[in-house]
C-alpha positions as CSV (number, residue, x, y, z in Angstrom):
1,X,349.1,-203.8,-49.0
2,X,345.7,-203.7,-50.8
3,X,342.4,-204.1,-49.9
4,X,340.6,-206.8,-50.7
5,X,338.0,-204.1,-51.4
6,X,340.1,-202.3,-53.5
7,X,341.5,-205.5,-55.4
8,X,337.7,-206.7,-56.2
9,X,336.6,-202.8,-57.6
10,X,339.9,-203.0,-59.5
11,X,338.8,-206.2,-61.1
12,X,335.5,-205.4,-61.9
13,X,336.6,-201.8,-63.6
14,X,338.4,-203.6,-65.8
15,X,336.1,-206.0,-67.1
16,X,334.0,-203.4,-67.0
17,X,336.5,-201.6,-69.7
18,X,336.7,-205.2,-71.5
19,X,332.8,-204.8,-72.3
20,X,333.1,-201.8,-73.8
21,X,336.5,-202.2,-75.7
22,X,335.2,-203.4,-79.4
23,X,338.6,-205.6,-79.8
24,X,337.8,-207.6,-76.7
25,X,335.2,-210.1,-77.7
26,X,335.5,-212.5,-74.7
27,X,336.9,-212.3,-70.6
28,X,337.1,-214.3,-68.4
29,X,338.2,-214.4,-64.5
30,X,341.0,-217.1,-64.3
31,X,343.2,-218.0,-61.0
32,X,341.8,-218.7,-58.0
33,X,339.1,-216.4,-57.6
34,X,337.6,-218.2,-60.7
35,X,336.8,-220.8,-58.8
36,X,337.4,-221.2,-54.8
37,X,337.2,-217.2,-54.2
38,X,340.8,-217.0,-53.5
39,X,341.9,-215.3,-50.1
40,X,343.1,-212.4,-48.5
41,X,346.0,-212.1,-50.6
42,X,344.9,-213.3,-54.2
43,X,345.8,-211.6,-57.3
44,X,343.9,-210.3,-59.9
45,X,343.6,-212.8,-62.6
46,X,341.9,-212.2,-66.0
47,X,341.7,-213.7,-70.0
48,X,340.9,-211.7,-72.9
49,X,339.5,-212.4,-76.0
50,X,340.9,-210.2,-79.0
51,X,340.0,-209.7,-82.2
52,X,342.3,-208.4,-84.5
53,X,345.5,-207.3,-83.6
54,X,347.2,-208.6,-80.4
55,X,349.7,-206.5,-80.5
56,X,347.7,-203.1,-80.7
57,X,345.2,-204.5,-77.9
58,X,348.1,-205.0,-75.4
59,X,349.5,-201.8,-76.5
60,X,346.4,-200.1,-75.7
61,X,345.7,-202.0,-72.6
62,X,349.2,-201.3,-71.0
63,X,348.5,-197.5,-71.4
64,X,344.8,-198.0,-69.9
65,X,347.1,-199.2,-66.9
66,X,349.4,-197.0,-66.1
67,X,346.9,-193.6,-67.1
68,X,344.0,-194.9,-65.2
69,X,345.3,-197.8,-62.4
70,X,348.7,-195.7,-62.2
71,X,351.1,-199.2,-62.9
72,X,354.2,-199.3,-62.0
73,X,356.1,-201.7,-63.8
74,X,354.8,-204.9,-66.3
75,X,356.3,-207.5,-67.2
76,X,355.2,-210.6,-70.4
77,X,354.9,-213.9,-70.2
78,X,354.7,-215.7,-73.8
79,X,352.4,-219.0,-74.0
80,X,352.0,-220.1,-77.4
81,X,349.6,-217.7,-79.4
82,X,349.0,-215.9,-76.0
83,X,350.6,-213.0,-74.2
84,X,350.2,-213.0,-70.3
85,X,350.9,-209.0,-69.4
86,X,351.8,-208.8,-65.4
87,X,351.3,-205.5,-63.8
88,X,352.2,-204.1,-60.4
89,X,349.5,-201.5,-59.4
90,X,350.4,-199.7,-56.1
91,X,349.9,-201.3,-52.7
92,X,351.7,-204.6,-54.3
93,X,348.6,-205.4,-56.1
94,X,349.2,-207.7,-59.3
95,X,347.6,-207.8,-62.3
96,X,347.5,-210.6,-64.9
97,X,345.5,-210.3,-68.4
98,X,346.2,-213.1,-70.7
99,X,345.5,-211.7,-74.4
100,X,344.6,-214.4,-76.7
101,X,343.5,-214.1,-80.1
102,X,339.6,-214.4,-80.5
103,X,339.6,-218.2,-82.3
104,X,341.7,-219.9,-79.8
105,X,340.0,-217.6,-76.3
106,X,339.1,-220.6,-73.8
107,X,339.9,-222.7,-71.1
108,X,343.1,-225.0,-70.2
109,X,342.1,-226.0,-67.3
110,X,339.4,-225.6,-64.5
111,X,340.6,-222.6,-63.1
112,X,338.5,-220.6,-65.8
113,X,335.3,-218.7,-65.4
114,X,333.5,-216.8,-68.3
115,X,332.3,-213.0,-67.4
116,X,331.2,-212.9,-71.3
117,X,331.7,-214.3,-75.1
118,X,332.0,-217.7,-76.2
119,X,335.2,-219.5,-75.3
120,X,336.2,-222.5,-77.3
121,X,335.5,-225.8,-75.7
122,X,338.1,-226.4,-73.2
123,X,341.5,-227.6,-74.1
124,X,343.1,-230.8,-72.1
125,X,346.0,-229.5,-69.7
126,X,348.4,-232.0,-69.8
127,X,350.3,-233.2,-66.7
128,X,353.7,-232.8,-66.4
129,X,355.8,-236.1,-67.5
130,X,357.4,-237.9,-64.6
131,X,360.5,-238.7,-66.9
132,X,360.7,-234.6,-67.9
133,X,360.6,-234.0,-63.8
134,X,362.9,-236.5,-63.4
135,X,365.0,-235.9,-65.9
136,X,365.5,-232.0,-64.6
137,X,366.0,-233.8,-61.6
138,X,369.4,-235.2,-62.8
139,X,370.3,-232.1,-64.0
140,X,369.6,-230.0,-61.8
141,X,372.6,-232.2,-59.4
142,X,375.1,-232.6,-61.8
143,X,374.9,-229.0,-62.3
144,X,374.7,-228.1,-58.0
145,X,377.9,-230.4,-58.1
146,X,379.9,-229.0,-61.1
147,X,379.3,-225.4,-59.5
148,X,380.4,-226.9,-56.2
149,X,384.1,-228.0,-58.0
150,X,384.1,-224.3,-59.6
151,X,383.8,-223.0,-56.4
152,X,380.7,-220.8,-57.5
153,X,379.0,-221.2,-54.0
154,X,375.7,-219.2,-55.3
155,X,375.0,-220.8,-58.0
156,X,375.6,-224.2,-56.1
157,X,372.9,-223.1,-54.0
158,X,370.2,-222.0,-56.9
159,X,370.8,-225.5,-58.6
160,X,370.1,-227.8,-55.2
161,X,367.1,-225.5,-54.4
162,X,366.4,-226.1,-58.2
163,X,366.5,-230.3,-57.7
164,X,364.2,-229.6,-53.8
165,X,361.6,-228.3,-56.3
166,X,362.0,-231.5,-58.9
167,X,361.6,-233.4,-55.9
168,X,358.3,-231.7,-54.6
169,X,356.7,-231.7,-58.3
170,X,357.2,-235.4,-58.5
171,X,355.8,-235.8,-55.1
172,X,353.1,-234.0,-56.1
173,X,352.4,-235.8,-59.7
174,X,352.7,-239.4,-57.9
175,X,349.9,-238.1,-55.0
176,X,347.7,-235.9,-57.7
177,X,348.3,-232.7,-56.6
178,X,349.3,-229.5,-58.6
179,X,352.8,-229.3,-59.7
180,X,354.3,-226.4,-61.2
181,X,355.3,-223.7,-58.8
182,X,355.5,-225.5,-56.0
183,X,351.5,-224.8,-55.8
184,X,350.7,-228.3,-54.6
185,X,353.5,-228.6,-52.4
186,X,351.5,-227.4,-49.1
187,X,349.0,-230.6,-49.4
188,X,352.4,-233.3,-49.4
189,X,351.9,-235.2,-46.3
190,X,354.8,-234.2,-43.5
191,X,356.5,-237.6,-44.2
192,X,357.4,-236.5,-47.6
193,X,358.3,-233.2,-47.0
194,X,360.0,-233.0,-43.6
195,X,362.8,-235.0,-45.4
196,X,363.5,-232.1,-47.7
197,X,364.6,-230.0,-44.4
198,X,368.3,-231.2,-44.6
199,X,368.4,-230.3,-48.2
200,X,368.3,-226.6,-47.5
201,X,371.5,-224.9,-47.6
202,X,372.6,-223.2,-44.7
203,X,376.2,-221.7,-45.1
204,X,378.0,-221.1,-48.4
205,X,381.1,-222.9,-48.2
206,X,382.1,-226.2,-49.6
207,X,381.2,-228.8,-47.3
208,X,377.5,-227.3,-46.5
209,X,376.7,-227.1,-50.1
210,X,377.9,-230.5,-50.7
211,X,375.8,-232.3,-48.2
212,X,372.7,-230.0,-48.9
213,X,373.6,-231.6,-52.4
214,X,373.7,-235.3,-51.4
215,X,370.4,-235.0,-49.6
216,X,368.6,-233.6,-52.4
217,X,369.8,-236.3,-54.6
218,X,369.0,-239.0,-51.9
219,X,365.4,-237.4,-51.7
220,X,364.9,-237.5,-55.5
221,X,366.2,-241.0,-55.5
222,X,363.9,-242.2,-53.0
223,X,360.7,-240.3,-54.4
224,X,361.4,-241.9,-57.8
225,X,361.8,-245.3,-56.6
226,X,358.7,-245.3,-55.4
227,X,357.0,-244.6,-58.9
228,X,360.2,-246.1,-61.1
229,X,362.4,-248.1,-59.1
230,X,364.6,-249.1,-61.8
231,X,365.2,-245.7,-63.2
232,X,365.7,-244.6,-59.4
233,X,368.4,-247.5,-59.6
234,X,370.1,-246.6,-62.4
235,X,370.4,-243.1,-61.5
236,X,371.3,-244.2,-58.2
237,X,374.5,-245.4,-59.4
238,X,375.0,-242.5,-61.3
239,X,374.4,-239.5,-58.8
240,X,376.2,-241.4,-55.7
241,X,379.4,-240.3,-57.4
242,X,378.4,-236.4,-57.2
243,X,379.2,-236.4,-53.5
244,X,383.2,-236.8,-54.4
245,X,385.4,-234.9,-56.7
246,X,386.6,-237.2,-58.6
247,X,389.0,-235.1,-60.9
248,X,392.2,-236.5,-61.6
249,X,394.9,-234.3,-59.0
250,X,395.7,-231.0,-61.0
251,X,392.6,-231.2,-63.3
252,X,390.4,-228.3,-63.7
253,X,386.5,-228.5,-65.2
254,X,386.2,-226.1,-68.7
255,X,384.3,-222.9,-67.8
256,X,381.4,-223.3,-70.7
């Protein structure tokens, strides 16, 4: 495992490189050490700047990481007109450098700290929409329950853990906390989430998965119905049947 030692000269060498690269005309730290320090076990979190070609900057980059910082593996993550590169440096050390193109280089949201250049004024970062949450929500059930008829016990299992973590980001948008990747879900009160215990699936076989399943949806019921009560009751109605096979006898489900 790093060193938080080793992590913070890592950080600063490559801003250091940033400075002096022509095509990199703004950085910044992002994360959590942009603004509460992180911890023990923080990342390395940065946004780039470029000017001219994106492409040839991350291109160059990459190299400068696996010559110099010896990278083992990377990995991109597209987000509109930016590229967020992930590198793993030895002793499990990440690495994430958003590359942006110069004109649209600036914050979306507070997590955002300017090393040098002149970011664009700070764009809103919209909250998630309680009907796209809840929507997935839905889906992500019907979805554990079809798998459940098709006998395809792991997949059962990734959609019900799929609908536990619709159930947290909702939890979290009603009481303001962060929602996507479960990073608010440690500051939910211990009524809300001690609930979510019986939804964890602990055998792969039919009837396990299937009342791992009807918790889930009972716990994504009752955390709707206390910010839409009326779309928790018409779902209600629908989703109570996913806890029986209703197929007619001799009726099978189309593979699709």
């Amino acid at each position: 495992m790093f060193s938080i030692g080793k992590r913070d000269s890592t950080r600063e060498q490559l801003l250091g490189l940033a400075e002096g690269d022509p095509a990199v005309v703004g950085a910044a730290i992002t994360g959590s050490h942009a603004v509460d320090g992180g911890d023990r076990w923080s990342d390395i979190d940065l946004a780039f700047g470029i000017e001219g070609s994106l492409d040839s900057a991350i291109r160059r980059w990459t190299e400068l990481l696996y010559r110099d910082f010896a990278a083992v593996h990377h990995w991109d993550l597209p987000s509109g007109s930016s590229v967020y590169r992930v590198f793993l440096l030895p002793e499990m050390l990440e690495v994430d450098i958003g590359f942006t193109p110069a004109a649209e280089f600036g914050p979306l949201g507070p997590n955002w700290r300017t090393v040098f250049g002149h970011p664009a004024q700070a764009k809103e970062d919209p909250s998630p929409c309680r009907r796209t949450l809840a929507g997935l929500g839905w889906h992500h059930a019907l979805h554990a329950w079809t798998c459940i008829q098709r006998h395809r016990w792991w997949q059962a299992e990734q959609w019900i853990s799929a609908l536990r973590g619709q159930v947290l980001a909702l939890a979290c948008l009603r009481l303001g906390h962060p929602t996507s990747y479960a990073k608010g879900a440690h500051l939910l009160p211990s009524e809300v989430t001690a609930p979510l215990n019986t939804t964890l699936v602990r055998a792969l076989d039919e009837a396990e998965l299937t009342r791992a399943l009807s918790a889930a949806t009972a716990a994504l019921i009752a955390e709707l119905t206390l910010a839409d009560a009326a779309l928790a009751a018409r779902l209600a109605s629908i989703l109570s049947d996913l806890r029986v096979d209703s197929r007619p006898p001799g009726s099978t489900i189309p593979l699709c």
